[in-house]
C-alpha positions in Angstrom: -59.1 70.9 8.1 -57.2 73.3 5.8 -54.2 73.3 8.2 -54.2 69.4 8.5 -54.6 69.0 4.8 -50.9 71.4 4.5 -49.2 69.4 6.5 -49.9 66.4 4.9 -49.0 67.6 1.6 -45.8 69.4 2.8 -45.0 65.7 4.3 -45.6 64.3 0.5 -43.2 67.2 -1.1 -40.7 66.4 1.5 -40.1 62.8 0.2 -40.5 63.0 -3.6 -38.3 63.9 -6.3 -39.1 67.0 -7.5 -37.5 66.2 -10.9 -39.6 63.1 -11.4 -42.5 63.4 -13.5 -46.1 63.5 -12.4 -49.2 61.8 -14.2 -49.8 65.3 -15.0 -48.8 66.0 -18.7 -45.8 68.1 -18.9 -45.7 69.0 -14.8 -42.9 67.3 -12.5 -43.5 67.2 -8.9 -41.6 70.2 -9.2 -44.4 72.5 -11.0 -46.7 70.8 -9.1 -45.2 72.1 -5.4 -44.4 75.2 -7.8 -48.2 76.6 -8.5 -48.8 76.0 -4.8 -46.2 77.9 -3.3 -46.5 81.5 -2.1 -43.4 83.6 -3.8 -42.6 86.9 -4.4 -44.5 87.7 -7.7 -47.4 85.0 -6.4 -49.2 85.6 -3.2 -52.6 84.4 -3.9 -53.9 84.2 0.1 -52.9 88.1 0.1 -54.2 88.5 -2.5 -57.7 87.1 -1.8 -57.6 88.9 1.5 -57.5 92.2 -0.5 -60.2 91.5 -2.6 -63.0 90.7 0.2 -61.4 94.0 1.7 -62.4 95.8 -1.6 -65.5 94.1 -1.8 -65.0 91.3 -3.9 -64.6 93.1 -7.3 -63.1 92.2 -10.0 -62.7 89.6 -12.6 -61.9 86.0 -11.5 -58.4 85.0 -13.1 -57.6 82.4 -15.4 -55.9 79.5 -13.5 -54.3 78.1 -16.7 -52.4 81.5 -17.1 -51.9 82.0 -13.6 -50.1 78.1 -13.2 -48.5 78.8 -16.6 -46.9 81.7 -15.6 -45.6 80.8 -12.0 -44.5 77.5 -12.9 -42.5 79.3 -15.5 -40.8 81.7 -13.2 -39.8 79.0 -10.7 -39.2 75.7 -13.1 -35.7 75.9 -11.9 -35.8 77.1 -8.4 -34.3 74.9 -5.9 -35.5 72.0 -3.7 -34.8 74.5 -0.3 -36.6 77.0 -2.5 -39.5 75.2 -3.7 -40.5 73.9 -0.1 -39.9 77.0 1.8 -42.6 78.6 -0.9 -44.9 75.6 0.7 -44.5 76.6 3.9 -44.8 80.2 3.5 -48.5 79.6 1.9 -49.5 77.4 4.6 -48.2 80.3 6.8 -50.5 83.1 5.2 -53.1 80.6 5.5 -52.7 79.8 9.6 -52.0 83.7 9.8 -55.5 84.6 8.0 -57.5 82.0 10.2 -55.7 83.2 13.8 -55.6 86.7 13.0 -58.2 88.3 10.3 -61.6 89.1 12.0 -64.1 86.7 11.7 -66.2 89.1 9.7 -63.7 88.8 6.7 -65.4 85.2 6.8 -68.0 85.8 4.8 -66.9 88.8 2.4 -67.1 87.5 -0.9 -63.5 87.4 -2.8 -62.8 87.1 -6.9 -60.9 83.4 -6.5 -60.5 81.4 -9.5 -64.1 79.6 -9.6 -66.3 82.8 -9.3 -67.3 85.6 -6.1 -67.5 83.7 -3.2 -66.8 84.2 0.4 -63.5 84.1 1.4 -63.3 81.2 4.4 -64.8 79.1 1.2 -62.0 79.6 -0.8 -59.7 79.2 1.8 -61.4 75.9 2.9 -60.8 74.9 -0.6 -57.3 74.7 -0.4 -58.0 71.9 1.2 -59.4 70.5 -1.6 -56.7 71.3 -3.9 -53.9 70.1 -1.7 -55.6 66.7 -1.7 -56.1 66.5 -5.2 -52.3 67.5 -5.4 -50.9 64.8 -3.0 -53.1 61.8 -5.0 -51.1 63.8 -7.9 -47.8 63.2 -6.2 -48.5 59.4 -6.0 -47.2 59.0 -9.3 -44.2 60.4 -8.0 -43.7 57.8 -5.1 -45.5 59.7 -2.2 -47.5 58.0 0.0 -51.6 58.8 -0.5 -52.9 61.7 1.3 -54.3 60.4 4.9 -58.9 59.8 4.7 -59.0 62.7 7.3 -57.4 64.7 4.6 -59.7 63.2 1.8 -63.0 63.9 3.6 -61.8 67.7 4.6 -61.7 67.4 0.7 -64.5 66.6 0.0 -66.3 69.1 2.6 -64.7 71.9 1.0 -66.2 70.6 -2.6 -69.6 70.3 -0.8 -69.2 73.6 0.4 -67.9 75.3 -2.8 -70.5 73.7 -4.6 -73.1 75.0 -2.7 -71.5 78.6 -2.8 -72.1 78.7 -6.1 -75.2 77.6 -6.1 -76.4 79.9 -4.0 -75.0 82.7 -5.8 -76.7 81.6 -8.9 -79.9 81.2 -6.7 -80.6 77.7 -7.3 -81.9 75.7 -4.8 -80.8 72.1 -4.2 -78.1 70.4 -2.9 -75.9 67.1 -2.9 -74.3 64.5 -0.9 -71.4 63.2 -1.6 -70.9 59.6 0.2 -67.9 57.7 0.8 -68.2 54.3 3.0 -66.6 56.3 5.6 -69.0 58.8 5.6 -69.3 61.9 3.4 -70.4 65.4 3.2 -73.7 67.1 2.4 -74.9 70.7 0.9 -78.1 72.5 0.9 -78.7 75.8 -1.3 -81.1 78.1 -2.2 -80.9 81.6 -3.2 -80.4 82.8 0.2 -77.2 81.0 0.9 -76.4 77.2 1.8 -75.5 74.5 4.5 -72.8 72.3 4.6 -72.9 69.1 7.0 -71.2 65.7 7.7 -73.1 62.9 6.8 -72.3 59.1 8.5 -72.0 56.5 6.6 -74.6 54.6 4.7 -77.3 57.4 6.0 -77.6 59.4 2.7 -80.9 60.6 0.5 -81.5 62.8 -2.3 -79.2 63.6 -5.0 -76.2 62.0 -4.0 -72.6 60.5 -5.6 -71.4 57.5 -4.5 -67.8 55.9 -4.2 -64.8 55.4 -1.6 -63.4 59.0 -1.3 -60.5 58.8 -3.4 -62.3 58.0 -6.5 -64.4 61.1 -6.1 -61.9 63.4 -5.5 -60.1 62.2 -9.2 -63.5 62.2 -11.1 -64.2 65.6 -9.3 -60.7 66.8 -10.4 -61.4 65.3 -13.8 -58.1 63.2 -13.1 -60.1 60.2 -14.2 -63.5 59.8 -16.6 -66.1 58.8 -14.6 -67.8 56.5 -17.0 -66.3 53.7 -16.4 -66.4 53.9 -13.1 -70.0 53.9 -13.1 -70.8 51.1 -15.7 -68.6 49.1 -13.1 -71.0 50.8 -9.8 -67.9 51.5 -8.2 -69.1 55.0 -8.5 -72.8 55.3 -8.0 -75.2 58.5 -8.8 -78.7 58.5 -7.0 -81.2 60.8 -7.9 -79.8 62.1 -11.8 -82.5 64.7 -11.6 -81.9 66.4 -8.9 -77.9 66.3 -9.5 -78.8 68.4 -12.6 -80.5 71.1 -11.3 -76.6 71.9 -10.4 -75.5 71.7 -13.9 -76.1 75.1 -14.7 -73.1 75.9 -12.4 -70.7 74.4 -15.1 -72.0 76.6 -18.3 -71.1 79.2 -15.7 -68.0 78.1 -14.0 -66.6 75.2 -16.8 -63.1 75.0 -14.7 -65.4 74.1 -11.4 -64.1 71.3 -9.3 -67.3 68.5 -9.4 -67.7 69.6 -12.7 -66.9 66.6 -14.6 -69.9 64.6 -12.4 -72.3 67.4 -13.3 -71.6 67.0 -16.6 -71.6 63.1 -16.1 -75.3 64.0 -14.9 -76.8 66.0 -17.4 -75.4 63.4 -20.7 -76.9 60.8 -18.6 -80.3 62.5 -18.5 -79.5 63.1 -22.2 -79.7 59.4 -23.0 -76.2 59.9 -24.7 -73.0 57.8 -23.2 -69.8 59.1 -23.1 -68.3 62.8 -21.4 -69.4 66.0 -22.9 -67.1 69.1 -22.8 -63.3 69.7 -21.2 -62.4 68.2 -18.1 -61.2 70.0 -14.7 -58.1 71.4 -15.6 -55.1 71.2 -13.0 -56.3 74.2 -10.7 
């Protein structure tokens, strides 16, 4: 999944101008392809890979100053340069997953959204990179591939129910597309991720065609509207919101804007309450 998801992004970068400007205030496709490049003075899969060595300690780093900084440091780097930094990272990543022993798996790691285990933050990736090529659509790349959008949204499922379990709650979500969708299951002694077929979900579940999940995830889009027009569709508010204490803890968490969609529905209030997903 992860793999899949790199090439199809690398595929996006390679056809975009990376001077033109992104729907992303104040990022090009050029800061964009930037943040998610490995370089010299950022080598986050290393970098993970030495944490769940040492245990997992530490404190999680802020992604705003973390994509602040590196974007800086490489606003001006080349096209050559700028893909090659692509490629390297997908390179770590294939190296971790053919080479590291499987045991590394599950040691936890300090990533960005909290101390989880490692393959969960690399699976995540996958996420990002299709959150990032819907990004680069306002550049003039083509949309990421479904395949990519549900490996997506089973890294969110699975992220999601990470953290859940590591704050010992016990519930879970599906998150259904008409293509199918992906389902988690926590409780304080860990979680289960599985692939759900279409039309066949229960329980707490979100509702809409992949693509629209992924933005309100990402907090790329509000996802009021979309629901006063059922194009996105929550079942089961209630048992969504036993998940909402995962955002007072992790505010920056992808999913988080439809948690917090959740609990100001349950409030009786309309409207969003608190920041969206920043650009992670």
């Amino acid at each position: 999944m992860v793999l899949e998801a790199w090439d199809a992004f690398l595929e996006a970068a390679e056809t975009v101008d990376l001077a033109r400007p992104s729907r992303l205030a104040g990022w090009r496709a050029q800061e964009i392809c930037v943040h998610l490049g490995c370089w010299d003075d950022h080598t986050a899969m290393a970098d993970l890979v030495a944490s769940a060595r040492a245990g997992g300690s530490g404190t999680p780093p802020d992604v705003d100053v973390v994509n602040a900084r590196v974007t800086a440091a490489h606003r001006d780097a080349s096209r050559d340069e700028v893909l090659a930094a692509l490629r390297r990272n997908r390179e770590a990543t294939a190296r971790y997953l053919a080479e590291q022993p499987v045991e590394l798996d599950t040691a936890p790691t300090v990533s960005v959204v909290g101390r989880i285990p490692l393959l969960s933050v690399v699976l995540g990736q996958a996420y990002e990179l299709a959150v990032h090529g819907l990004d680069l659509v306002s550049c003039g790349a083509a949309p990421p591939p479904p395949a990519v959008l549900q490996s997506a949204l089973a890294a969110l499922a699975d992220v999601t129910g990470a953290l859940a379990a590591s704050m010992d709650i016990t519930g879970g979500v599906t998150l259904a597309t008409p293509d199918g969708g992906w389902a988690f299951a926590a409780d304080p002694h860990g979680w289960t991720v599985r692939r759900v077929e279409a039309g066949r979900h229960a329980g707490p579940t979100v509702e809409a065609p992949a693509q629209l999940l992924l933005e309100a995830a990402s907090g790329r889009i509000n996802p009021v509207p979309a629901v006063a027009r059922r194009r996105l569709k929550v079942h089961d508010i209630g048992g969504l919101l036993k998940l909402a204490p995962i955002v007072q803890a992790v505010p920056g968490i992808p999913g988080g804007p439809i948690l917090q969609l959740a609990a100001k529905t349950v409030g009786g209030a309309g409207g969003m309450v608190g920041r969206l997903f920043g650009r992670g």
